[in-house]
N, C-alpha and C positions, 0 to 999 in steps of 0.2 A: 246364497252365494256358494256354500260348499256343495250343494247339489253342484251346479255351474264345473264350477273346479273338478268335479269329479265326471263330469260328462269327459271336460276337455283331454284330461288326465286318459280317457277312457278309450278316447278320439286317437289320443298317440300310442296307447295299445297297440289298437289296432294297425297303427302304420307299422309300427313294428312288427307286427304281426304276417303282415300279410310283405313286407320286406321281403323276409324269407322264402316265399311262394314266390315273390317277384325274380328272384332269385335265377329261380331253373328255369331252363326253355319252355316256353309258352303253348299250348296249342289246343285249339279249339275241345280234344277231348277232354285234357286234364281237366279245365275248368269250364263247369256248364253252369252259366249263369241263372240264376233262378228265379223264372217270374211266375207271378202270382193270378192268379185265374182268380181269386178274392175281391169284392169287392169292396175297395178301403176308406168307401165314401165317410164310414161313421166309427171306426175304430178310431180309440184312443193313442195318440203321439204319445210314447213313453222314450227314454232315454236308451233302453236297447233295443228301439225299433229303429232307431236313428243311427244308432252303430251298425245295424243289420243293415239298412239301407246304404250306408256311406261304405259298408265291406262291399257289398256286393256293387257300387257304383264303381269303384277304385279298378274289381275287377274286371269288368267291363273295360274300361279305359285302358287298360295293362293290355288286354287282348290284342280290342277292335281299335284302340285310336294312333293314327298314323306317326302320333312319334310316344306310343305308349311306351316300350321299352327304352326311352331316356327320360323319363320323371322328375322330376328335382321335386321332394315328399315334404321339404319345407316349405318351400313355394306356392307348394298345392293347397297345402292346409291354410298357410299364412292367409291366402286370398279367401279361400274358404270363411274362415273364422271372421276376416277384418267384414268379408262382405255380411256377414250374421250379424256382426256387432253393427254396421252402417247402415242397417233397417232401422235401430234402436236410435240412435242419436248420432251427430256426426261426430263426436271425442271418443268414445268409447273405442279402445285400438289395442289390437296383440300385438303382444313383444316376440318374437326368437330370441333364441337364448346368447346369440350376439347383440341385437337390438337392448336386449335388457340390462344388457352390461352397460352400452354405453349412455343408457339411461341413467344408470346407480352415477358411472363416474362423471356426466355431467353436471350431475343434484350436487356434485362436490368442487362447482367451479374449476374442473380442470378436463386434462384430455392428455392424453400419451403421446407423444416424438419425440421432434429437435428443436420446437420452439422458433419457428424463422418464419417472416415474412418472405416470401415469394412474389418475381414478375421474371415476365422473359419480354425481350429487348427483339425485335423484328425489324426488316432492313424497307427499302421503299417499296417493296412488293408484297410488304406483308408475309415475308417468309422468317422464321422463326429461326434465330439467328444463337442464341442460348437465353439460361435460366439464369438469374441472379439472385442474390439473397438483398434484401432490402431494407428487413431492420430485425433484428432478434431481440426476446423477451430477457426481463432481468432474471437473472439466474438461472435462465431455462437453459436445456444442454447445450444448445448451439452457443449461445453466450458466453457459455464456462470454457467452449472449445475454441475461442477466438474470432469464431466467422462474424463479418462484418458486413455493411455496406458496401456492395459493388463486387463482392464475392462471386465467380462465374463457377458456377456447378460444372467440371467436367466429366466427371463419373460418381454413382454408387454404388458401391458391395460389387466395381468392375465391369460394368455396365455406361457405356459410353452418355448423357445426358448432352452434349451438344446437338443440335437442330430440335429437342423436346420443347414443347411448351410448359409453362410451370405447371399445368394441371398434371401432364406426365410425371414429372420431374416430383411433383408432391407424392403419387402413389407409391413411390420407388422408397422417401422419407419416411410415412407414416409407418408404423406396425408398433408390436405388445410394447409393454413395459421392458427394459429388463434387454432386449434384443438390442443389436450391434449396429450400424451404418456408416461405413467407412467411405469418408467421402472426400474428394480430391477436388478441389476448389483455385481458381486463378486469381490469384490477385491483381484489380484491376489499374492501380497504381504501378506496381513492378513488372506486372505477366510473368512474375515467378509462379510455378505448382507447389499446394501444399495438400499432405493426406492427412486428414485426421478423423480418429474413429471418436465415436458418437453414439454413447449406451441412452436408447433412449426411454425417456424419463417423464414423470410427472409437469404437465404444463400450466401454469394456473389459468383458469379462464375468468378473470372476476367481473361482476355481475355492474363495477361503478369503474367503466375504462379509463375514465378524466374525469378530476374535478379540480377545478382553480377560481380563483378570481378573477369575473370576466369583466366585471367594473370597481372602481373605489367603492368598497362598499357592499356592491353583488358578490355570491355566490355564485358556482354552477355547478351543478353535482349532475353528471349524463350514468342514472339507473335502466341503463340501455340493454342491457346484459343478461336478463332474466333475474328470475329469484331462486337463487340457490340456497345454499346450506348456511353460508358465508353474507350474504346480500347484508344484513341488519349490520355485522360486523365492521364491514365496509364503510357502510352508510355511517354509522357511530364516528368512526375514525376520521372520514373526509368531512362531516360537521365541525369536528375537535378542531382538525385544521386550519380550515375555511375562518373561523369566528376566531382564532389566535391569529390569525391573515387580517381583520377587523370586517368580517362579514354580518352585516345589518337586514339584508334580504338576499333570500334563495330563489333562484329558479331550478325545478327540479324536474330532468329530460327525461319524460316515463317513452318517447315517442320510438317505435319499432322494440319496443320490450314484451316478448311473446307472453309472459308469465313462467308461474313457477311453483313455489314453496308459499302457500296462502299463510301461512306461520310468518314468512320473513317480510310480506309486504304488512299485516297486524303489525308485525315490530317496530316497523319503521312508521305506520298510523299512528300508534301506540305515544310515541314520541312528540307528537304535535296535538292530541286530544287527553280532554281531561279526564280523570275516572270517573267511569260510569255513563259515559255519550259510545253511545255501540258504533261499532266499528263494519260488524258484517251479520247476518244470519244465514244460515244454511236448514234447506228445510230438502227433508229426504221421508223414505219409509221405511227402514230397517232400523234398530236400535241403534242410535249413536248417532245418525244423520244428522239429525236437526237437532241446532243450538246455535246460541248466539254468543257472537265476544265481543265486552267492552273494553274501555281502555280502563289502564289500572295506573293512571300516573298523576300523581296527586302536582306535580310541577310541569306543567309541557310545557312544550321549548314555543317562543312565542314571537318568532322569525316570522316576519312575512313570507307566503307562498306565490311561485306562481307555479302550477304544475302543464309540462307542454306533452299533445298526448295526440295520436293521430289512428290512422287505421290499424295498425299493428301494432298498437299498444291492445292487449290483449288479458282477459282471465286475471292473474293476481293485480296485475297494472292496472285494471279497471277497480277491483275493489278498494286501491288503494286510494285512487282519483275518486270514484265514488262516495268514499267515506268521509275523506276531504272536503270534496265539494258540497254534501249535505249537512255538513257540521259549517256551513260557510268558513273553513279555516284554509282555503287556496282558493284562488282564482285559475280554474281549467282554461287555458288556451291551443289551438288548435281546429283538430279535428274529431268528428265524433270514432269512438274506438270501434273493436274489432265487434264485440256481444259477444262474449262467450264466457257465460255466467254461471256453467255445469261442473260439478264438483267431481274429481275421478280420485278412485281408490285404486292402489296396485294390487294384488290379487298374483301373488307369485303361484305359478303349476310345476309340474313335473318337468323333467329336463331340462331344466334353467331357462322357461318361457313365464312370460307375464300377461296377466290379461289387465286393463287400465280401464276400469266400468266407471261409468258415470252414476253415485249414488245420491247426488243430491244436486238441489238448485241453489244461486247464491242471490241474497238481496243485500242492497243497499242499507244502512238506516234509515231512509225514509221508505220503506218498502220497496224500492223498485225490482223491478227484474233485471237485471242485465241480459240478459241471453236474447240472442234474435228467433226472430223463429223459423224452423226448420221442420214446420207441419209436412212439409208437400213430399217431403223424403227426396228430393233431388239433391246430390252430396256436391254436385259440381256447382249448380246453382249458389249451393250455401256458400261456398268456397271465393267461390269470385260473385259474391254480390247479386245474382242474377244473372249471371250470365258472362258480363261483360265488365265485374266490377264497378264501382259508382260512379255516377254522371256530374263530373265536375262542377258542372255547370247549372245544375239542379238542385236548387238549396234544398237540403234535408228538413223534412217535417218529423214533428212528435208522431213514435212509431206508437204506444200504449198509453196505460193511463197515465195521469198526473199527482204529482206527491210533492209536498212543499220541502225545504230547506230550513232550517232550524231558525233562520229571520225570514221566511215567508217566501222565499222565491222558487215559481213552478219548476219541477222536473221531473221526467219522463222515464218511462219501462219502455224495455223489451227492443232496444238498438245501443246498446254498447251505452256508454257514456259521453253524452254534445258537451261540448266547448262551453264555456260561459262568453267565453269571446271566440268565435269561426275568423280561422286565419288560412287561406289556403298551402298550401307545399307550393315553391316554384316548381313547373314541368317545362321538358323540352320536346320537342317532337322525336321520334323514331330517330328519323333523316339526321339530324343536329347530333344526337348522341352517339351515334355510329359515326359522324364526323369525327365528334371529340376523343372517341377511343382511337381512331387511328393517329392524334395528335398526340398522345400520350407517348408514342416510339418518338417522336422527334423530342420530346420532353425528360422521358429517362435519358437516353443519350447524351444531350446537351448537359444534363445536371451531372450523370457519371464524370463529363469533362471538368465540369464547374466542383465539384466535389475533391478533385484529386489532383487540383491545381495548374488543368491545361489546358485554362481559355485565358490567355491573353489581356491584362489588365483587371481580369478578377481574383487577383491570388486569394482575398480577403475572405472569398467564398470557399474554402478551401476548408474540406471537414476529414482529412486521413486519419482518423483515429477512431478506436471503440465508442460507442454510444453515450451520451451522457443522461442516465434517466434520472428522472423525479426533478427536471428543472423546469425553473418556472418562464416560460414564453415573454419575450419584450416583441411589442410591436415593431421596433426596431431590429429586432434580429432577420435578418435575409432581405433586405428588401428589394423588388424587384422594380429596378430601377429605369427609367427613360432608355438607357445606354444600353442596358443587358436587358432588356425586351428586344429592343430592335439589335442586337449582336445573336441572339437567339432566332429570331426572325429571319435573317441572313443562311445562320446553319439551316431553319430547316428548309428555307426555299432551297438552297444547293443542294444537300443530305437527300433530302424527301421530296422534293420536287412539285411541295407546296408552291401557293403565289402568296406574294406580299397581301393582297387582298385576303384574303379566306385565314391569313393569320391576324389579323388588322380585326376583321369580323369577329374573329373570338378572344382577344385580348384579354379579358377578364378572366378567362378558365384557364387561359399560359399562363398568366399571372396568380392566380389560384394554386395551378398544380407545379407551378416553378415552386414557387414557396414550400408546397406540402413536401414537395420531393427531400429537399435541401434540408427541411426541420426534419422527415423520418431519417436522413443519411447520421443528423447530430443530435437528436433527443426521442428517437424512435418514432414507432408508429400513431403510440396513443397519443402524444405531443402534438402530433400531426393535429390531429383530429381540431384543435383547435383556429386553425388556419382556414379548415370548412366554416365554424362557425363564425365566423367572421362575417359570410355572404349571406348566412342564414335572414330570412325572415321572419321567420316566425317565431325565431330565437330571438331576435332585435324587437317584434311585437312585445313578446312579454315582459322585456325589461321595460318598455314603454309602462305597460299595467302594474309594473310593482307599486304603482301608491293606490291605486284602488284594490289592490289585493290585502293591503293593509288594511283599506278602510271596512273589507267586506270581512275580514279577520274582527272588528273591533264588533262590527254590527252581531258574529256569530255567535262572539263570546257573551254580549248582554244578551240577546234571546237564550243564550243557554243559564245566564243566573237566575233570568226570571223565570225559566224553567225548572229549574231545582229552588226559586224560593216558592214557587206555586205548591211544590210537593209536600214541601216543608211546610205549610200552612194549611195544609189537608188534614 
């Protein structure tokens, strides 16, 4: 590996290097390229043949190629390097020395601005009308600064923001720690203007967005967020809660959690397995790769599981579900996950770049592989599945061999981790979804009015005040009712020039995102989230499975005493 490093280190030398040269006017005599009359069929690849070559490639390119004299030298390398490392494996990936930063600060569950929710509000042609602030974090700067729901961005740092779309309107927001954003905002209650500046600041990003009780009795903890620094933290705290709440059984949402910190998903295994039932193995070739860890908790917590987990559950989120699943102490429902079972070390270089190598593979406790495989070296392939990502419709077969479960039940290497119960995602067609995004302008609209007390026999809906976080959701809160469906339905056929019909057709997503609007306007974004789950199926499947998740809990824990009494009589 320090070889490695010292190539790359060697690599940006030379950029450096030849910077300088790039420098002065260019012309055929200064620099005569050097080729070789040699012939290099059987000469040795060494590390300053490869600098010699990449000097002399670079200047080449400087000369002869038609936009040589504008280079971007990060750029070049970046593609350079990502493409050397994507022969090897498809994880293995260089940082820049920006890239690497926001690496470090994302492992730390946060990220730098003003902390706000962003949309912009479009008129019936789809023209972009302004940005508005939609719900800000607790304690994050915006918060501190008063902005609110329905806040209309009109400038920053003096800079007009009206006709921007929010993705404008955010690049103008983001930048360092520590820097200023003076922003002038409408209120959309009064249309009075107010300026206020905005240092902006540390934003938490946490790794467990919602968790509450979603039945008498259930749990939901959505570890949607990856595994950061913070992940076990989290997870500890919303247990604590959840079971003073009177939580009996957990459903636990690994589903679209890329992975992470393989330390914080162990932590959170750790907690439901008893010492001494392994948790992962990692098998590599350098000193330190390969090893294995058990759990060391002489009390695990002994909550029924169901864990929901789908394509994008990913890397620590598979070892987690993996670990689970072969110790039969959760019931996996879903979909089978991402496979990517390849262990990456950071490898900090020179000038604040990083290279992310893949030093080992990860199994299951019952041996499996997780990783899919990625023989053929096509990185697009790997990425989307084949081409085309997966064939809904095409039940998945066992991709490798087979390995039992601590009470006898087969399972499989080398595709991610299957379901023990296969629940599909609902999807909509293209067409459908593209409808429903343009429904969405007649929906903010309508709730800005509903929001701020100016629709006519709904004062009740009426939320002018800062955000109330950390409350707990009543089904009764907001409900969209018979009367205020079709009073909405009304605005948007006049407004938008929708028909009764095509509003009639999608009832349930107004209904949906009427709701969501109104709870992020009074108990923010993440509150929100809760109002999706609602429609969820495959959220509503697993609470169906929590008593066989129990039962397959009771089955795991005797195969495992008569596993440790078998030892014990050796």
């Amino acid at each position: 590996m320090k070889k490695i490093s010292n190539l790359l280190g060697g690599i940006f030398l030379t950029v450096s290097l030849f910077t300088n040269i790039f420098a002065q006017p260019a012309t055929t005599s200064q620099v005569k390229p050097k080729i070789s009359t040699e012939t290099r069929t059987n000469k040795v690849v060494t590390a300053e043949k490869i600098e010699q070559d990449m000097a002399e490639a670079l200047t080449l390119i400087q000369d002869q190629h038609v936009s040589g004299k504008n280079l971007n030298y990060n750029d070049l390398f970046k593609s350079s390097i990502d493409s050397m490392l994507h022969t090897l494996d498809p994880h293995s990936n260089y940082f820049d020395a920006k890239e690497y930063e926001e690496f470090r600060i994302n492992q730390n569950s946060q990220y730098f601005g003003i902390g706000a929710i962003l949309g912009d509000l479009r008129d019936k042609d789809g023209k972009v009308i302004a940005t508005f602030i939609k719900a800000t974090f607790e304690a994050a700067p915006a918060n501190r600064a008063g902005l609110r729901y329905g806040d209309k961005i009109v400038e920053v740092n003096g800079t007009s923001m009206l006709g921007k779309s929010f993705v404008e309107v955010r690049n103008f927001l983001i930048g360092p720690r520590g820097t200023n954003a003076k922003i002038t905002v409408e209120r959309y209650g009064t249309g009075s203007r107010e300026t206020v500046n905005i240092v902006r600041d540390a934003v938490s990003q946490p790794s467990i967005p919602e968790a509450y009780m979603i039945r008498p009795g259930v749990g939901y903890i959505a570890m949607t967020g990856g595994f950061h620094q913070t992940t076990y933290a989290e997870f500890r705290q919303a247990m604590a809660e959840l079971k003073s709440q009177g939580m009996e059984q957990l459903v636990l949402d690994l589903r679209n959690n890329p992975g992470g910190l393989v330390s914080q998903a162990y932590q959170v295994a750790n907690t439901f397995l008893s010492r001494g039932q392994n948790v992962l193995t990692q098998r590599g070739r350098i000193q330190g790769a390969e090893s294995s860890l058990a759990a060391e908790n002489n009390s695990p917590d002994k909550t029924p599981i169901v864990v929901l987990v789908n394509r994008n559950s990913a890397s620590a989120s598979e070892i987690l579900a993996g670990a689970l699943q072969d110790h039969d102490r959760a019931l996996i429902v879903g979909e089978s996950t991402y496979g990517k079972g390849l262990v990456q070390n950071p490898f900090p270089l020179e000038y604040g770049s990083m290279l992310l190598l893949t030093i080992a593979k990860y199994e299951t406790p019952s041996g499996r592989l997780v990783q899919r495989d990625y023989s053929d070296g096509n990185l697009y392939n790997y990425l989307t599945d084949g081409g085309s990502l997966r064939d809904e419709n095409v039940p998945e077969k066992p991709k490798g061999a087979a390995s039992k479960t601590d009470s006898g039940r087969p399972v499989y290497s080398g595709g991610g981790i299957s379901p023990d119960e296969a629940v599909k995602a609902e999807t909509i067609t293209v067409e459908k979804a593209r409808f429903q995004q343009k429904l969405n302008n007649p929906i903010f609209a309508f709730t800005l009015q509903l929001a701020f007390g100016q629709t006519k026999g709904f004062e009740s809906y009426k939320i002018d005040r800062p955000i109330s976080f950390e409350y707990n959701l009543k089904k009764t809160d907001f409900p969209i009712t018979e009367n205020l469906f079709q009073t909405f339905k009304k605005f948007a056929v006049e407004k938008y020039n929708f028909t009764p019909a095509q509003i009639n057709r999608e009832r349930e997503f107004v209904e949906r995102m009427l709701r969501t609007e109104l709870v992020t306007a009074a108990y923010g974004s993440t509150t929100s989230y809760q109002v999706f789950y609602d429609y969820d199926t495959q959220l509503k499947k697993a609470i169906e499975l929590l008593p066989e998740a129990k039962q397959l809990a009771i089955e795991g824990a005797k195969a495992n005493a008569q596993k440790l009494k078998s030892e014990v009589n050796r």
